[in-house]
LOSEDREN-849474 format. One record per atom (N, C-alpha, C): residue number from 1; residue in one letter; x, y, z. Coordinates in steps of 0.1 Angstrom, whole numbers, plus 5000, padded with zeros to 4 digits. Each point is the difference from the previous one (the first is absolute). Last residue first. Layout:
% residues N
<NUM,'A',<X,Y,Z>>
...
This chain:
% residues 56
<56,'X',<7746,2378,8132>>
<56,'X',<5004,5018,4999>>
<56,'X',<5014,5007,5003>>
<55,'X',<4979,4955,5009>>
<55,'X',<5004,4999,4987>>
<55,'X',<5004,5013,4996>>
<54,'X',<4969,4989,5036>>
<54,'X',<5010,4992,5000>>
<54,'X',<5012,5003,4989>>
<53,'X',<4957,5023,4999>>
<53,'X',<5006,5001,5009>>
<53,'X',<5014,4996,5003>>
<52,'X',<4969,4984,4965>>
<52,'X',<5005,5010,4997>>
<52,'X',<5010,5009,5015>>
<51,'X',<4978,4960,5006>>
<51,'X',<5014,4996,4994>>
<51,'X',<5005,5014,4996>>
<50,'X',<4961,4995,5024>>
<50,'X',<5012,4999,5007>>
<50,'X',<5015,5002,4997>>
<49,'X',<4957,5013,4971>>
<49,'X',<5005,5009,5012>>
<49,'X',<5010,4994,5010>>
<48,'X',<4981,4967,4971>>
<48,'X',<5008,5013,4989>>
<48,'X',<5004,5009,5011>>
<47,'X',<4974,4972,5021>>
<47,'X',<5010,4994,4994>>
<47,'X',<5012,5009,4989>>
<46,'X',<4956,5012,5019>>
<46,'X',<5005,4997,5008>>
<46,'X',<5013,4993,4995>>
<45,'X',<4969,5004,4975>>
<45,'X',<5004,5012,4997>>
<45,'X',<5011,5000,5015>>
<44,'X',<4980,4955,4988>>
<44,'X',<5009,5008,4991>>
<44,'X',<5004,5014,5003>>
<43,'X',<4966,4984,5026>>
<43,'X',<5017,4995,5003>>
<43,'X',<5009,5002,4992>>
<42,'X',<4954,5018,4988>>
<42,'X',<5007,5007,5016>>
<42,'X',<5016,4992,5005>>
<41,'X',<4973,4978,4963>>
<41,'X',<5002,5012,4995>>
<41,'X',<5007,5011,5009>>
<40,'X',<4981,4954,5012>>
<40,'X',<5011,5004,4991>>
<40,'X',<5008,5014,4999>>
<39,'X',<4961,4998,5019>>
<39,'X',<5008,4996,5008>>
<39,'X',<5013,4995,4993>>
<38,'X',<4957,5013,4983>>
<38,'X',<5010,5012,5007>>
<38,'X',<5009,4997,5007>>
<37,'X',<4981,4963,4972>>
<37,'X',<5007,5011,4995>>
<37,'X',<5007,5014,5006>>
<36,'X',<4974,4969,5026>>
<36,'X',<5006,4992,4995>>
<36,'X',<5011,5009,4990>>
<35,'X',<4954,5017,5007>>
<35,'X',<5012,5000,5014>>
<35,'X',<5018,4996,5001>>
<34,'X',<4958,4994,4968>>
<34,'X',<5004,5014,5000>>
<34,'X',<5012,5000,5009>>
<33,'X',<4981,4958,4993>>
<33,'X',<5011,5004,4991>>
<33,'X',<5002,5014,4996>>
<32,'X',<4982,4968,5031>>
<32,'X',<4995,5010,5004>>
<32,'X',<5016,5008,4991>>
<31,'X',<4985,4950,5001>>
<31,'X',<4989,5005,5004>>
<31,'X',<5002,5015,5003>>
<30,'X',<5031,4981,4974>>
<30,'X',<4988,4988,4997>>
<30,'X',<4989,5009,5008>>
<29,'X',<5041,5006,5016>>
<29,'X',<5006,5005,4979>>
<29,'X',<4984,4995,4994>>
<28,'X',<5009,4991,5047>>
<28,'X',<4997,5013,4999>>
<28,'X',<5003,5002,4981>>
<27,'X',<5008,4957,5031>>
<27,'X',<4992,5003,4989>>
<27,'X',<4995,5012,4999>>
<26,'X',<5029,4981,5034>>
<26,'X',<4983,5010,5003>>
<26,'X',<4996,5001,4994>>
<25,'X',<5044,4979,4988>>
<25,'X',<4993,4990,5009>>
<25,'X',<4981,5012,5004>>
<24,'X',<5033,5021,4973>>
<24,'X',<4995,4990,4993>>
<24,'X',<4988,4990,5010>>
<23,'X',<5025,5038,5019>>
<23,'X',<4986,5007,4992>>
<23,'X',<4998,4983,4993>>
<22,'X',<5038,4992,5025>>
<22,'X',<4986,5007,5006>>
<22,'X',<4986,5004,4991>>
<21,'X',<5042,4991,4980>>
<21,'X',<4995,4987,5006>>
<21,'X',<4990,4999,5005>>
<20,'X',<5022,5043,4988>>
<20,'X',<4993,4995,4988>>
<20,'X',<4994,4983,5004>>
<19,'X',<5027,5025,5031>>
<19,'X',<4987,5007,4995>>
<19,'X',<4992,4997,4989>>
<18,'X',<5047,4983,5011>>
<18,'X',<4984,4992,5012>>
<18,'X',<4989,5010,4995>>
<17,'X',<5035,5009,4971>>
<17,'X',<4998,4984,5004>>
<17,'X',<4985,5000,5004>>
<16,'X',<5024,5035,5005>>
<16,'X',<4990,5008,4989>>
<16,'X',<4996,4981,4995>>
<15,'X',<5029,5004,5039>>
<15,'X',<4985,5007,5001>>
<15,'X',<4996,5002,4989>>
<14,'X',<5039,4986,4991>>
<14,'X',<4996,4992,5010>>
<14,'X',<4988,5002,5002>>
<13,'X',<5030,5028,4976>>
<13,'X',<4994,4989,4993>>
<13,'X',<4989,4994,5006>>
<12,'X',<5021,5031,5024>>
<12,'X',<4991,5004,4998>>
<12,'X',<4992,4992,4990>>
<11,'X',<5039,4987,5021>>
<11,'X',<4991,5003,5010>>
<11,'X',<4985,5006,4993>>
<10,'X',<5043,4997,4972>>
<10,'X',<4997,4989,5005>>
<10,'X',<4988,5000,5007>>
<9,'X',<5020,5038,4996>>
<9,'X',<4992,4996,4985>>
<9,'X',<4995,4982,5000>>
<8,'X',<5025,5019,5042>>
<8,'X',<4989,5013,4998>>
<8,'X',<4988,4994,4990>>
<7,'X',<5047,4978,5003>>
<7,'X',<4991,4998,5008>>
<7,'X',<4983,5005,5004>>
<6,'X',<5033,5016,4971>>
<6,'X',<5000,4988,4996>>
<6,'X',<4991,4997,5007>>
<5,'X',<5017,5039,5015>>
<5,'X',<4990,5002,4990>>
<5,'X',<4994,4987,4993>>
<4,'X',<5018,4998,5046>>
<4,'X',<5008,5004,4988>>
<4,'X',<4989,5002,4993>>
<3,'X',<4992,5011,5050>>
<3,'X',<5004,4986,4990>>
<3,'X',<5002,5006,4988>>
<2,'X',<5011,5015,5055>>
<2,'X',<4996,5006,4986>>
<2,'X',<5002,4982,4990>>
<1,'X',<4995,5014,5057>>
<1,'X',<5005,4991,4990>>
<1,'X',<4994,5005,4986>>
C-alpha cells in the first residue's frame, strides 16, 4: 500500500507533535539542554532530507 504524500506530511507533523510532547513532559529543555537541541537539530535535518527527497 503506497500513502500519498499528504498523508506522508501529515504523519510526519504528527511525530514532530509527539516528539516535542515527549521531550516537554521529560523536561529535557530544563535538565539536559545539550541533548534536547541535538535532538531538534537531528529531526530537523531529518526532515529537510525527507522532504528534500520527497519533493525532487
Amino acid at each position: 500500500m503506497r500513502l500519498s504524500k499528504s498523508l506522508k506530511e501529515w504523519a510526519l507533523l504528527a511525530m514532530t507533535a509527539l516528539l516535542v510532547v515527549i521531550l516537554k513532559e521529560l523536561h529535557f529543555a530544563v535538565t539536559h539542554y545539550n541533548v534536547f537541541l541535538s535532538i531538534l537539530l537531528g529531526w530537523g535535518a531529518l526532515l529537510v532530507g525527507f522532504f528534500g527527497f520527497v519533493f525532487r
